[in-house]
N, C-alpha and C positions, 0 to 999 in steps of 0.2 A: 715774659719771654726768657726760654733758657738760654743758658752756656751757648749749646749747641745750635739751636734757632740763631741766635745772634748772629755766629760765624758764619750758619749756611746765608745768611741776609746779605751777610756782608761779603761771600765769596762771590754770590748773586750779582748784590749792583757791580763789584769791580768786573765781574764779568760784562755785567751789561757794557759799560765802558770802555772794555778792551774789543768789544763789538764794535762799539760807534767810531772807533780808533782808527779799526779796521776797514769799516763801510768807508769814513773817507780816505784811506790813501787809495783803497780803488774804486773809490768816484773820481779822485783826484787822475790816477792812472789812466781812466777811461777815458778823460778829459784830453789828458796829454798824447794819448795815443788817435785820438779822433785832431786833434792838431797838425799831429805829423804829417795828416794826410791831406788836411783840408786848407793849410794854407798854401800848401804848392800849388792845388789843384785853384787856386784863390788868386796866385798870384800868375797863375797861365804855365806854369811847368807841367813837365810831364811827368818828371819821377821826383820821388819824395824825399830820394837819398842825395839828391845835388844841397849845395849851399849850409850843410850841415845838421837840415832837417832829421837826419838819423840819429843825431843828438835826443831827440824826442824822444824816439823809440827808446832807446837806453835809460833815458829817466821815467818813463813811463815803464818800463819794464824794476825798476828799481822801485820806484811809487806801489808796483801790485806785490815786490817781495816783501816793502817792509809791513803792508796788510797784514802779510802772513806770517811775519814775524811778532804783529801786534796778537794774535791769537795762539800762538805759545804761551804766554804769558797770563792764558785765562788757568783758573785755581777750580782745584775741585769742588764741589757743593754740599759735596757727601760728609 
């Protein structure tokens, strides 16, 4: 294996990596935002924004940026 092969190997799996990084903050996000919704509707409320449950949405919306900041981070291959 060259120079070159090596480093494409190696920009490969950290990419793979910065994939699976990224799958879970928004699996994680998905999570949090299916909360926001489901425990009020859980706990007999009617809106999701009473008792601070909008805190959710904020961290879940936070959970799908840093996703997206984990894939900046991917290297080229070339």
């Amino acid at each position: 294996m060259g120079e070159g092969e090596n480093r494409k190997f190696i920009a490969r799996r950290f990419n793979e990596h910065a994939k699976l990084l990224a799958t879970l903050f928004n699996s994680l996000s998905i999570a949090t935002f299916g909360a926001a919704f489901v425990v009020p509707l859980a706990q007999g409320q009617a809106g999701f924004l009473k008792d601070g449950h909008w805190i959710l949405l904020l961290v879940g919306l936070a959970l799908h940026m840093a996703g997206h900041t984990a894939l900046r981070f991917m290297r080229s291959e070339d």
